[in-house]
Backbone as a printed PyTorch tensor [residue, N CA C, xyz], in Angstrom:
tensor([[[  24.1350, -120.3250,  -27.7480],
         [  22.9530, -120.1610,  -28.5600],
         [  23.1150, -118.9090,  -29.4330]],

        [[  22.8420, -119.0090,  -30.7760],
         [  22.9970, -117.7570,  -31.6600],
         [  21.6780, -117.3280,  -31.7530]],

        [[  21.6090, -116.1290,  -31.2130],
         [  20.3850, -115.2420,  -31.6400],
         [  20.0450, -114.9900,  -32.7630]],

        [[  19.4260, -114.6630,  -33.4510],
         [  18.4260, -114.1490,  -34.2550],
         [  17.5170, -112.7720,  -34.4140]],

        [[  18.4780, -112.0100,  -35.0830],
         [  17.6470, -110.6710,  -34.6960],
         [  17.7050, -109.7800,  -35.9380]],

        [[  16.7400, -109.6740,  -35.7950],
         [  16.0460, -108.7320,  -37.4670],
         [  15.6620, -107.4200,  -36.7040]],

        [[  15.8480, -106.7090,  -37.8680],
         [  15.3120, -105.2600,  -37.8560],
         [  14.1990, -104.9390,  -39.3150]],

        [[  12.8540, -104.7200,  -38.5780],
         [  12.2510, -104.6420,  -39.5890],
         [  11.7940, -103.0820,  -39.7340]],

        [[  11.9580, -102.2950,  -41.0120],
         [  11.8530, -101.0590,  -41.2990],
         [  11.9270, -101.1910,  -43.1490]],

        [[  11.1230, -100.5490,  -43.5980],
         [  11.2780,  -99.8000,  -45.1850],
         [  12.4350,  -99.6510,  -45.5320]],

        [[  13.5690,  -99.2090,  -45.0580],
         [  14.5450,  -98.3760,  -45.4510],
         [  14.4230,  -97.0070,  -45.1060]],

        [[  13.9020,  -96.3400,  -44.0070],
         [  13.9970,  -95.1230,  -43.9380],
         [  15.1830,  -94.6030,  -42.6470]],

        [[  15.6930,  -93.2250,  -42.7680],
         [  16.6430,  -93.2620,  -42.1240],
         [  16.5870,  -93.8530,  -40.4090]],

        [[  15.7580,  -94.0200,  -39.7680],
         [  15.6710,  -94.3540,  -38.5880],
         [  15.8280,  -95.5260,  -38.5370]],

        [[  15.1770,  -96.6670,  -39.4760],
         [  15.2550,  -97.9840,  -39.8080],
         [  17.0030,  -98.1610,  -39.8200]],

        [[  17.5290,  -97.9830,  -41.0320],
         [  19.0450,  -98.0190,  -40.9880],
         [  19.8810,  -97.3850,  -39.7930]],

        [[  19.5220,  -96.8740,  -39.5130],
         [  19.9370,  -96.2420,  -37.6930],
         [  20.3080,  -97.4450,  -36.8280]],

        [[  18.6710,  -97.3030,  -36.4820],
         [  18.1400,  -98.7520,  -35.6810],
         [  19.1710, -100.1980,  -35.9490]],

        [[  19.4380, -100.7290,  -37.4440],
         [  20.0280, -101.7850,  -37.7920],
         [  21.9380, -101.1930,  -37.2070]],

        [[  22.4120, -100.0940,  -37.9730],
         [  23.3230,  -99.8090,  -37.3520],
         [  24.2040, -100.1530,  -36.1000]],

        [[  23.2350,  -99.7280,  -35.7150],
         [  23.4970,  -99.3030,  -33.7480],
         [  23.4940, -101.0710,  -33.1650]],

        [[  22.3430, -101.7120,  -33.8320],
         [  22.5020, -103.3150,  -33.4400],
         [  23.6660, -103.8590,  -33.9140]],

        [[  23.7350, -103.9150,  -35.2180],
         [  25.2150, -104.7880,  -35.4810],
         [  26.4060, -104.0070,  -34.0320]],

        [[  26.4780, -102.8570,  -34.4150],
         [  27.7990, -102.1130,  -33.7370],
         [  27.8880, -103.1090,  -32.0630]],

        [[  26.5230, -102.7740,  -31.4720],
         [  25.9860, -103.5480,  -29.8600],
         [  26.7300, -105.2300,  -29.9610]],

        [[  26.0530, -106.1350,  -31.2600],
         [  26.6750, -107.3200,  -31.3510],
         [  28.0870, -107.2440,  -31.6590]],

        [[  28.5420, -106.5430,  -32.2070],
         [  30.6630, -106.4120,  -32.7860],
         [  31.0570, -106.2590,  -31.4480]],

        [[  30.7320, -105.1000,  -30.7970],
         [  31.2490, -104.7850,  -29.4330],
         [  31.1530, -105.6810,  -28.8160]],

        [[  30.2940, -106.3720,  -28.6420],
         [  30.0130, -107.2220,  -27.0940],
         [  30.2230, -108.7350,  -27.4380]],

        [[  30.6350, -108.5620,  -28.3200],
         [  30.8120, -110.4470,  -29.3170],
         [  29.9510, -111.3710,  -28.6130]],

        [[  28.6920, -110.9040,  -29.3360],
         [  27.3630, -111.8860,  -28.6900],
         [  27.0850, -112.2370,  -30.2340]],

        [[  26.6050, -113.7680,  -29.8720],
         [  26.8890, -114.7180,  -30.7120],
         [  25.6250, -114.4760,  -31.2050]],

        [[  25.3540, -113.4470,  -32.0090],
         [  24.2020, -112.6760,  -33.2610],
         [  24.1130, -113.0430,  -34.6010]],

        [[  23.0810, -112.8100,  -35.5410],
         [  23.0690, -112.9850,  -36.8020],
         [  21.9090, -111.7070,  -36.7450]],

        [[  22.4420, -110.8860,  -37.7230],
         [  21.6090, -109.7140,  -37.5140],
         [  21.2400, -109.6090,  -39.0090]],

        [[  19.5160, -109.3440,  -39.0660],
         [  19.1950, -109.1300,  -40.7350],
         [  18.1860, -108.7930,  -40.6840]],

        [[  17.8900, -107.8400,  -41.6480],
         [  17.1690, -106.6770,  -41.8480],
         [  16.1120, -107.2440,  -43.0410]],

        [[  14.5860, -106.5440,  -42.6260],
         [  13.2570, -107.2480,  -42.8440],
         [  13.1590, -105.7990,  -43.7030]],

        [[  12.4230, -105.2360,  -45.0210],
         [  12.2350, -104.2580,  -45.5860],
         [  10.5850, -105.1720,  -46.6600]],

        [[  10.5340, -105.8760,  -46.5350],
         [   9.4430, -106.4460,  -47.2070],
         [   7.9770, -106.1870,  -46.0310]],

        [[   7.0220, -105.1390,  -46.7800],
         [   6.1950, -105.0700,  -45.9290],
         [   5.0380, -106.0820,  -45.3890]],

        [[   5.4000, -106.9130,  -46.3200],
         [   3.8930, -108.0530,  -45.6400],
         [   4.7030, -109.2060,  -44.7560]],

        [[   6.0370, -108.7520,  -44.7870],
         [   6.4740, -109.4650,  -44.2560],
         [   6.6630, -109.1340,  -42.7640]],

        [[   6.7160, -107.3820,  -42.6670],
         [   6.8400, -106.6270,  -41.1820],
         [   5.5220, -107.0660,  -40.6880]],

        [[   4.5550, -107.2170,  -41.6870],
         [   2.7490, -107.3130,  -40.9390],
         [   3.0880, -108.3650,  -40.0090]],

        [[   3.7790, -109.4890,  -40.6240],
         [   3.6180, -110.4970,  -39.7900],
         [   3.5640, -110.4330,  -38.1400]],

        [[   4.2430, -109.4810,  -38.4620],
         [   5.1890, -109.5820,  -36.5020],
         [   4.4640, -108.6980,  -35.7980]],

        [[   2.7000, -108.5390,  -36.8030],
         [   2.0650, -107.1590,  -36.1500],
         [   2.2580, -106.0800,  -35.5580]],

        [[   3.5440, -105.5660,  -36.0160],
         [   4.0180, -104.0900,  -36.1040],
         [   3.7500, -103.4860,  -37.2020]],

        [[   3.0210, -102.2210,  -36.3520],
         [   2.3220, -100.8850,  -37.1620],
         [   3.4750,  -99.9970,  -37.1520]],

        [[   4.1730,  -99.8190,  -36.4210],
         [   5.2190,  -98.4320,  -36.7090],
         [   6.8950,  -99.4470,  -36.7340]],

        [[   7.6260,  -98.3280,  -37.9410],
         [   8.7600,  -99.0710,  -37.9100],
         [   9.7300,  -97.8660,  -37.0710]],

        [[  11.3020,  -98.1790,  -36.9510],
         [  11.9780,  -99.2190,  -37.0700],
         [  11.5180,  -99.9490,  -35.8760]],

        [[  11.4120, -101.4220,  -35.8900],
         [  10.9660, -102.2670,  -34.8670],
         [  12.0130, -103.2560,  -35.0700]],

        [[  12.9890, -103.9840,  -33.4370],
         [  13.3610, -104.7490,  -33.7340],
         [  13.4420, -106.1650,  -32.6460]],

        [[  13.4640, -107.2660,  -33.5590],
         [  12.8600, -108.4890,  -32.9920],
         [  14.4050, -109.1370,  -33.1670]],

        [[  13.6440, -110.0690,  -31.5650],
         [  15.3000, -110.9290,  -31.1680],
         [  14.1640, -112.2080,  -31.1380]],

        [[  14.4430, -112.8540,  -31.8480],
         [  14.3030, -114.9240,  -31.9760],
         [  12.7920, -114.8410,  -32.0200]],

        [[  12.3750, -114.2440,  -32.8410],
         [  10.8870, -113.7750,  -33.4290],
         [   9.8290, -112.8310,  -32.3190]],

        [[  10.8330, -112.2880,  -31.0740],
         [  10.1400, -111.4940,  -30.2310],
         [  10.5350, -110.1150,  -30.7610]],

        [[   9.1910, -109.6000,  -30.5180],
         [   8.9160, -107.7890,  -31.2290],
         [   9.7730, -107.3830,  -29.2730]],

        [[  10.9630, -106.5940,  -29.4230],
         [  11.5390, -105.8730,  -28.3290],
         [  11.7690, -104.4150,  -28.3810]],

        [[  11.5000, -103.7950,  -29.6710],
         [  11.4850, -102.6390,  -29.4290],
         [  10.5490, -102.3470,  -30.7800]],

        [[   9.5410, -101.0180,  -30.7290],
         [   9.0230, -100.7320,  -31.8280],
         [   8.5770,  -99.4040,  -32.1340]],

        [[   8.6570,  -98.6540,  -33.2140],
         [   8.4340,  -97.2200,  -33.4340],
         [   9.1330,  -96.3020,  -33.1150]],

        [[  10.5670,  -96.5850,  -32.5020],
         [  11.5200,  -95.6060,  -32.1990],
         [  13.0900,  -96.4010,  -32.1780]],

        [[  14.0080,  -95.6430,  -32.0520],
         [  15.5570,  -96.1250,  -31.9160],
         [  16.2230,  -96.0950,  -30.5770]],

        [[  16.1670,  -97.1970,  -30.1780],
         [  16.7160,  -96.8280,  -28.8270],
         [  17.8580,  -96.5590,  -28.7060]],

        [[  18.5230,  -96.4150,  -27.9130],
         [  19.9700,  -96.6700,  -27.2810],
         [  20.6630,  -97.3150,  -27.3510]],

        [[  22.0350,  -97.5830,  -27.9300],
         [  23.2160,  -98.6760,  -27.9510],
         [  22.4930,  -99.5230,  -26.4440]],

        [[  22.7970,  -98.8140,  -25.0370],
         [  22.6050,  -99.6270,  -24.1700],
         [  21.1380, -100.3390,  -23.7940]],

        [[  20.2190,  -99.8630,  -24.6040],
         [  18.7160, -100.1430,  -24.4190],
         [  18.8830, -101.2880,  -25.1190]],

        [[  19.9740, -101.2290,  -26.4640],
         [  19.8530, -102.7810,  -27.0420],
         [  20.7650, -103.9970,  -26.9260]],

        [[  21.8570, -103.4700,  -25.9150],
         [  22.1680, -104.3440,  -25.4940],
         [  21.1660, -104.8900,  -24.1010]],

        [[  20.7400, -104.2840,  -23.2340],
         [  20.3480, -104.7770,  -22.4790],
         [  18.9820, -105.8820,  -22.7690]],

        [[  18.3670, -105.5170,  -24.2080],
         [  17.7190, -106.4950,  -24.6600],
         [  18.1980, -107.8940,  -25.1120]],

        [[  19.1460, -107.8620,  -25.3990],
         [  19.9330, -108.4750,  -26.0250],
         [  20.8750, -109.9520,  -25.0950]],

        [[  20.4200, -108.7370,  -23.9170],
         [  21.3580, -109.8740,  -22.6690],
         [  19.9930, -110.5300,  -22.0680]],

        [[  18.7760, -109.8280,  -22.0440],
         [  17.9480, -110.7130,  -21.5190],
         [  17.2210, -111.9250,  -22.4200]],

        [[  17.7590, -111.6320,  -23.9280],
         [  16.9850, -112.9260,  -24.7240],
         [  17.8220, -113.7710,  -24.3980]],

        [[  19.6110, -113.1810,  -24.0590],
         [  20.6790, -114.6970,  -24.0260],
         [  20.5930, -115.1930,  -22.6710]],

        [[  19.8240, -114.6270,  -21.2540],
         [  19.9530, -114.4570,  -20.3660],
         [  18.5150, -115.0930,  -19.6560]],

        [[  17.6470, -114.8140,  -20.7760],
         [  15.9720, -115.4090,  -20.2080],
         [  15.7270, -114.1940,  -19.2500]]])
């Protein structure tokens, strides 16, 4: 199953951080990802996130208003492929 995972943020440096650190998590761990980045704001409303960088795996909000950890996002990452 290929995930689906957006990072939605403006473009501010934490946002590009945030997207960063995900691709790097999917290259490393060759999890079968499509990673793409949301910067349209009525489009972040959707996912009713108020603070960015926020990022969503297969339209679930999993992290929001801060950058986690390489391993904080993989471990998200294993429980969307993992249930």
């Amino acid at each position: 199953m290929t995930l689906d995972i957006k990072v939605l943020g403006t473009g501010c440096p934490k946002c590009k951080t945030l997207e960063n650190l995900t691709r790097e998590v999917v290259q490393e761990n060759n999890f079968d990802a499509i990673v793409g980045k949301v910067e349209d704001i009525m489009e972040i409303m959707t996912y009713k996130v108020l603070s960015t960088p926020a990022l969503v795996i297969n339209n679930q909000v999993v992290v929001k208003g801060m950058v986690p950890s390489k391993e904080e996002i993989k471990k998200q990452i294993e429980k969307a492929l993992h249930g």
